[in-house]
C-alpha positions as a Markdown table, in Angstrom:
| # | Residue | x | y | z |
|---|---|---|---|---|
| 1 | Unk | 65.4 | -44.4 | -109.6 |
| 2 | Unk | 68.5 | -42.1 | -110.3 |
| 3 | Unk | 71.6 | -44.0 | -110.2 |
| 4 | Unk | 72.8 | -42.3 | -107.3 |
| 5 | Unk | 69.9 | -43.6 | -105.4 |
| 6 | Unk | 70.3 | -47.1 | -106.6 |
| 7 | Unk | 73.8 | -47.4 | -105.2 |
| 8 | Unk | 73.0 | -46.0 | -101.9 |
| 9 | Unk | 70.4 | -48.5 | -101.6 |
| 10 | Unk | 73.3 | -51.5 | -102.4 |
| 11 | Unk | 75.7 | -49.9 | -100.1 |
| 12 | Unk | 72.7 | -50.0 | -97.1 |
| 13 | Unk | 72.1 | -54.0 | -98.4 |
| 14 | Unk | 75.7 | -54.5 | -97.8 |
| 15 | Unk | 76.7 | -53.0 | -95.3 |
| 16 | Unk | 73.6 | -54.2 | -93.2 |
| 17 | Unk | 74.4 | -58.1 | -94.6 |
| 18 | Unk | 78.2 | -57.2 | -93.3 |
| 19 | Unk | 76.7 | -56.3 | -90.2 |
| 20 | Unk | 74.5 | -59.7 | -90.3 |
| 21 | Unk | 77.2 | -61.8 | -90.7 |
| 22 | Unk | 79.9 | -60.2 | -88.7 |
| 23 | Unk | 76.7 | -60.8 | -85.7 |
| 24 | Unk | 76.8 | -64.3 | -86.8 |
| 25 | Unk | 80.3 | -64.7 | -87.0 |
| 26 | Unk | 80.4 | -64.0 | -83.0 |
| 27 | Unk | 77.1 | -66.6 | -82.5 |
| 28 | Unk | 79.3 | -69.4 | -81.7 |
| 29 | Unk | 82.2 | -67.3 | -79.5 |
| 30 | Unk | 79.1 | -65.9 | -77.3 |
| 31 | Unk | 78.1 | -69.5 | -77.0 |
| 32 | Unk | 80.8 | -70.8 | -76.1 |
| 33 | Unk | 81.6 | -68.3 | -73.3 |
| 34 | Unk | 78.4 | -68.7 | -71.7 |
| 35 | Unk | 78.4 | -72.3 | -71.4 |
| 36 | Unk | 82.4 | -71.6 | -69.7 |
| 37 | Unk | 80.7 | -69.3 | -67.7 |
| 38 | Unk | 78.6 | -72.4 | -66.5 |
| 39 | Unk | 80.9 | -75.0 | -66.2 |
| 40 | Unk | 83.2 | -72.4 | -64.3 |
| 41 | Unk | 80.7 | -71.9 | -61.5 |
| 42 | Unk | 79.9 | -75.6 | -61.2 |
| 43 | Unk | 83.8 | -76.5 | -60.5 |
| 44 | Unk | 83.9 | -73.5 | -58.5 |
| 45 | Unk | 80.8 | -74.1 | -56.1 |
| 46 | Unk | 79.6 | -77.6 | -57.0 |
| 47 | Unk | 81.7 | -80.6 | -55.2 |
| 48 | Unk | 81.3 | -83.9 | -57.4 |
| 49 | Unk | 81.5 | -86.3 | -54.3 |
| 50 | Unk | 78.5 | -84.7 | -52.4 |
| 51 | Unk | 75.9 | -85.7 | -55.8 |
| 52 | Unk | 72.8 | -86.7 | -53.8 |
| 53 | Unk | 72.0 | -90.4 | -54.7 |
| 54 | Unk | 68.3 | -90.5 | -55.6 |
| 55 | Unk | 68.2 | -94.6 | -53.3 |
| 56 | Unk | 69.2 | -92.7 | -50.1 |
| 57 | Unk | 66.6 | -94.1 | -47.8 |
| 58 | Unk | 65.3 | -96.3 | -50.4 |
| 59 | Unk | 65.8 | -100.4 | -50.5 |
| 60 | Unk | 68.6 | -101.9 | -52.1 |
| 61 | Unk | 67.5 | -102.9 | -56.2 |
| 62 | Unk | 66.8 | -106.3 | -56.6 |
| 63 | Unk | 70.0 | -108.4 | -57.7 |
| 64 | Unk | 71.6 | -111.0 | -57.5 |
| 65 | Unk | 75.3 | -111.9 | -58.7 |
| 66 | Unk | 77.7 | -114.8 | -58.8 |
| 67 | Unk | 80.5 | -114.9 | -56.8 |
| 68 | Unk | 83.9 | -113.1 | -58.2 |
| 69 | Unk | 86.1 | -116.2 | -59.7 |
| 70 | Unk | 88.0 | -118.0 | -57.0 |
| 71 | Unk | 85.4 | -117.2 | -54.0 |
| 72 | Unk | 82.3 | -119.2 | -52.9 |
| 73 | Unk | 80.1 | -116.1 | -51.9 |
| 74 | Unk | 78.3 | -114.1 | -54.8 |
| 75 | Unk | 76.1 | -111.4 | -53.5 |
| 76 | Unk | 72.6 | -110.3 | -53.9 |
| 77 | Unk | 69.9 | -108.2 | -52.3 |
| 78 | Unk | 68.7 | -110.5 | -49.5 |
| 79 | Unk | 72.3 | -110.6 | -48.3 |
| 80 | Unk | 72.4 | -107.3 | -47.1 |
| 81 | Unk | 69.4 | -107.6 | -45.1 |
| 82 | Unk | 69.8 | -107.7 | -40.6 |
| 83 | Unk | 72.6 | -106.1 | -40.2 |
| 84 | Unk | 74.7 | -103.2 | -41.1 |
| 85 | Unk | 77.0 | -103.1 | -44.0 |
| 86 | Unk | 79.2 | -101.9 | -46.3 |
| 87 | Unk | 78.7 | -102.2 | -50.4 |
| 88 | Unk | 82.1 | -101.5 | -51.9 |
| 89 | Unk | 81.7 | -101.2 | -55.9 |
| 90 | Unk | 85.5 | -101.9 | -57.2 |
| 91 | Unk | 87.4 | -103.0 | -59.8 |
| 92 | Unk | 91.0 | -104.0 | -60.2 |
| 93 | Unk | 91.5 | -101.4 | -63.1 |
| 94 | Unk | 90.6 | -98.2 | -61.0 |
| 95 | Unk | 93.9 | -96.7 | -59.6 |
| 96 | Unk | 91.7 | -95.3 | -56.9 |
| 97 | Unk | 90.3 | -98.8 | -55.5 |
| 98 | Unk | 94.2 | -99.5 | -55.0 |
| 99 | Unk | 94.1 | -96.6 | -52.5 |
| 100 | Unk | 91.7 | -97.6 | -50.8 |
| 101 | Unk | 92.4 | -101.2 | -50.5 |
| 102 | Unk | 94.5 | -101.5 | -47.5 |
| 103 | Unk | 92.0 | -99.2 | -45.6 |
| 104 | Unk | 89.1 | -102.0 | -46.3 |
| 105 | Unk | 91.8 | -104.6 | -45.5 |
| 106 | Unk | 92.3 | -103.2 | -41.8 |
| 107 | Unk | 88.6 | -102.9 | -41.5 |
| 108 | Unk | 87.8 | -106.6 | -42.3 |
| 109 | Unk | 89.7 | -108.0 | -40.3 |
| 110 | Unk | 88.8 | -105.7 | -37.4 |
| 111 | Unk | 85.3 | -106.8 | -38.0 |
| 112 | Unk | 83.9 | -103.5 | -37.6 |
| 113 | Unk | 81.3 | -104.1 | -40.2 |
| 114 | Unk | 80.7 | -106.9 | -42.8 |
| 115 | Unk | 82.3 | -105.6 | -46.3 |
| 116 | Unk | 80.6 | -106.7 | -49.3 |
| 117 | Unk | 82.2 | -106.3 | -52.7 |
| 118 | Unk | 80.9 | -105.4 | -56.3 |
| 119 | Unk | 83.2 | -106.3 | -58.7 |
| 120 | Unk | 82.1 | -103.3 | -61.4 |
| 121 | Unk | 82.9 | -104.6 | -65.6 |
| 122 | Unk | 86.5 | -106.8 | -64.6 |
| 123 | Unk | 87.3 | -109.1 | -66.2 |
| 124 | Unk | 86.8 | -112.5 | -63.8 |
| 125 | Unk | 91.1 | -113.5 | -63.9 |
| 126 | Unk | 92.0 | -110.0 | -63.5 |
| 127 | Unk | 90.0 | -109.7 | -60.2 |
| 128 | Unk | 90.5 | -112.7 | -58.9 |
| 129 | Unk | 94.3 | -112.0 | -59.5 |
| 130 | Unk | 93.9 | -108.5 | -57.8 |
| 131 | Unk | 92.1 | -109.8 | -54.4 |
| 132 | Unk | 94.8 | -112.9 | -54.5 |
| 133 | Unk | 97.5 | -110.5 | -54.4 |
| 134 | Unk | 96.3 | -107.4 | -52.5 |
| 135 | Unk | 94.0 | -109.6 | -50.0 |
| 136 | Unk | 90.0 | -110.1 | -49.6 |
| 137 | Unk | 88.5 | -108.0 | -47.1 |
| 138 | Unk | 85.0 | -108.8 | -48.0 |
| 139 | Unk | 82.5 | -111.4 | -46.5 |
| 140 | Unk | 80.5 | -111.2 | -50.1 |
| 141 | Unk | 81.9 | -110.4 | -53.4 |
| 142 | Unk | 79.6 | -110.3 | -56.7 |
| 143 | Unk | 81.0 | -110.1 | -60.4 |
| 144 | Unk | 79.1 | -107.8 | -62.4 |
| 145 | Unk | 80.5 | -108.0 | -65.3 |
| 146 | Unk | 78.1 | -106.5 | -67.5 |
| 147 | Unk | 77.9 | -103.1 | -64.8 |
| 148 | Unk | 74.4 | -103.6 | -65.0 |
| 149 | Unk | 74.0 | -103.4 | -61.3 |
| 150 | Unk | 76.3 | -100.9 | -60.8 |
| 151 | Unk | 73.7 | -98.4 | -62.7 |
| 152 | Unk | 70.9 | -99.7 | -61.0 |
| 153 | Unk | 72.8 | -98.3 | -58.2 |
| 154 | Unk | 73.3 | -95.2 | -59.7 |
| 155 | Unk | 76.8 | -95.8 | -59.6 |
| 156 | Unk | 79.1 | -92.6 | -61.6 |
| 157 | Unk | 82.2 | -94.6 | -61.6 |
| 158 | Unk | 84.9 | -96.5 | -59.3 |
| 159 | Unk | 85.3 | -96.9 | -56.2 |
| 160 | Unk | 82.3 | -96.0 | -54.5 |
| 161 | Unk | 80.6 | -97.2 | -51.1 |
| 162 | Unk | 77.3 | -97.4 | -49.9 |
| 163 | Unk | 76.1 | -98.0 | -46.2 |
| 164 | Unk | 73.2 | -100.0 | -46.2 |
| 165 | Unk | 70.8 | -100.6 | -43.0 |
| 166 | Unk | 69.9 | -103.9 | -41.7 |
| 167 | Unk | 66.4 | -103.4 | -43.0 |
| 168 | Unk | 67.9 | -103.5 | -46.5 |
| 169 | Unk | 67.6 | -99.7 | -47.1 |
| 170 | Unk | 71.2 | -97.1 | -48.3 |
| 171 | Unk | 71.5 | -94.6 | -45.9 |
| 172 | Unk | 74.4 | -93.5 | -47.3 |
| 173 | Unk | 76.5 | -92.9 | -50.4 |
| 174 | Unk | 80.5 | -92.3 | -50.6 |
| 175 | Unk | 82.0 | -91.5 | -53.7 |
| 176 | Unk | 86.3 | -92.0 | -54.7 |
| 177 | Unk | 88.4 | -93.7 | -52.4 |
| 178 | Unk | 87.7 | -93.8 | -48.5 |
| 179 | Unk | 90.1 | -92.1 | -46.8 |
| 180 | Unk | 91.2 | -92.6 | -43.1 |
| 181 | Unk | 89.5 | -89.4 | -42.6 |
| 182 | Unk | 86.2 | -90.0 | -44.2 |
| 183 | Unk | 86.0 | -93.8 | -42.5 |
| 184 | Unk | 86.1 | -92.0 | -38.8 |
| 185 | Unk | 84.4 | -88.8 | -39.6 |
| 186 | Unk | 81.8 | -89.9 | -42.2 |
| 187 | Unk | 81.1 | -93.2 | -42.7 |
| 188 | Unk | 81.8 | -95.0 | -39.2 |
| 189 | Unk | 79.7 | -92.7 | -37.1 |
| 190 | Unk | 76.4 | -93.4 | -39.4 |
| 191 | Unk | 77.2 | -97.2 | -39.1 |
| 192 | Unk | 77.1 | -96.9 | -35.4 |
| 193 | Unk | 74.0 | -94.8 | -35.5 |
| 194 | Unk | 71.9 | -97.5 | -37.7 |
| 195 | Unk | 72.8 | -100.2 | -35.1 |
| 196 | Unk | 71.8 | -97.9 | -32.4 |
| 197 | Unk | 68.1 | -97.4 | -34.1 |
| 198 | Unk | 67.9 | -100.7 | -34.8 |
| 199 | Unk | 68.7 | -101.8 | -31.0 |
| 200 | Unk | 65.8 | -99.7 | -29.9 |
């Protein structure tokens, strides 16, 4: 092999490893974009708060919690068994619970429909403190301290409300704060249909 040839044939080897690494220097950038791409079009078309919950329709997971400190109710499954509630998971830490608080507060004691609480991962002075200061509107209020029930609930994070049927089963699941809006357009109306099924 002349020595002409022999350098063409190391100028190919490098220039096609140039082009091999230059293709591999881009790997990571196309990457990247795509999954951009992806997360673009799930905050474009995807709404966090309408998640399907995998329990709609099925019965409330077995628990059972003590009572938040201060109060003389805990709550467990058989408690939200003949009538119509509300399961409120809160937690004196989330700002958003704060904004929904007074809401719950005029509900209870309009006695539309029994409140029960979940106290999700407080600790128990810091949400006693909270309901002593801002006011209890629940009839039940369990401490779950480890958030062990939470996930059983599928619970993503605070505050969160589920409307549970008198035989025991979530017919419906409301993620962030309730809202004046969302209590008469959403969650009221279903909690007058289940007593009207269950009248029949």
């Amino acid at each position: 092999m002349t020595n002409e040839r022999v350098a063409k044939t190391t100028e190919t080897t490098i220039a096609t490893g140039g082009s091999r690494i230059r293709a591999l220097n881009f790997l990571p950038v196309t990457i990247t974009a795509i999954i951009l791409v992806f997360l673009g079009i799930g905050l474009l078309y995807l709404n966090p708060k309408e998640i399907p919950s995998v329990l709609i329709a099925k019965l409330a997971p077995a628990f059972d919690l003590p009572p938040v400190q201060g109060r003389q109710l805990g709550l467990k499954t058989a408690d939200l068994r003949g009538e119509v509630s509300l399961v409120n998971v809160f937690a004196s830490w989330c700002v958003a619970c704060r904004a929904e608080h007074p809401l719950l507060m005029r509900l209870g004691k309009q006695g539309v429909v029994p409140i029960h609480g979940l106290n999700y991962k407080d600790r128990p002075q810091d949400a006693a403190d909270w309901l002593d200061r801002l006011g209890d509107p629940y009839t039940r209020t369990g401490a779950d301290i480890s958030g062990r029930v939470a996930i059983d609930w599928g619970v993503y994070g605070v505050p969160e409300t589920f409307i549970v049927g008198p035989d025991g089963r979530i017919a419906h699941k409301h993620i962030g704060a309730i809202t004046a809006k969302s209590l008469e357009k959403e969650i009221l109306p279903i909690v007058r249909q289940l007593r009207q099924e269950a009248s029949k």
